[in-house]
C-alpha positions in Angstrom: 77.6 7.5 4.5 79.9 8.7 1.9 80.1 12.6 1.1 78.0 11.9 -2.2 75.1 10.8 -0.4 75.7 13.3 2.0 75.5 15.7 -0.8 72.6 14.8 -2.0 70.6 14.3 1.0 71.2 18.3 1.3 70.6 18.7 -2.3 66.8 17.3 -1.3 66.4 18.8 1.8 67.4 22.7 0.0 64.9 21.3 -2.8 61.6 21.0 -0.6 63.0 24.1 1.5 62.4 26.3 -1.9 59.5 24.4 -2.9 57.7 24.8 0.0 58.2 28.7 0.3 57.2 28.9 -3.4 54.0 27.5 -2.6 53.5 29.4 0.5 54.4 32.1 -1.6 52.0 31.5 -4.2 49.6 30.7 -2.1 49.3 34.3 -0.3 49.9 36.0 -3.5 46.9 34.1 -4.8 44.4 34.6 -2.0 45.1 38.4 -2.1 44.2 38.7 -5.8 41.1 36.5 -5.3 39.6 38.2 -2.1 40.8 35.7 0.7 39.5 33.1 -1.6 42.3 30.1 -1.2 43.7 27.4 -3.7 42.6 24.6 -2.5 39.0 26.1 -1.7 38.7 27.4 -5.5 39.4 23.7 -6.8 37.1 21.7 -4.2 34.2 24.1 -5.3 35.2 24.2 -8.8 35.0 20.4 -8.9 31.6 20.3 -7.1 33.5 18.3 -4.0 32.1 20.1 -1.2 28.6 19.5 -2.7 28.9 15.7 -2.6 30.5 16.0 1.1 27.3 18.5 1.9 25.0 15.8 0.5 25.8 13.1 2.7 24.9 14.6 6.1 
């Protein structure tokens, strides 16, 4: 491996590092202002998803 790709490799790794604690941090931030209420749960119920996975029991 030369010291570009070496570079770079980091340069990703750093990347996902920030993204990931910007969404972790978004992620709290969001479920304090929406009363424990969480991202992913908002969408699935906004989109009717849990009521088709309810449905087929």
């Amino acid at each position: 491996m030369d010291a570009e790709t070496i570079a770079g490799l980091i340069g990703l790794a750093v990347g996902l590092l920030v993204l990931l604690g910007l969404s972790i941090f978004e992620s709290r931030a969001y479920k304090q202002e929406h009363d424990g209420e969480g991202m992913m749960h908002h969408w699935l119920v906004e989109h009717h998803v849990l009521d088709r996975m309810h449905r087929r029991h």
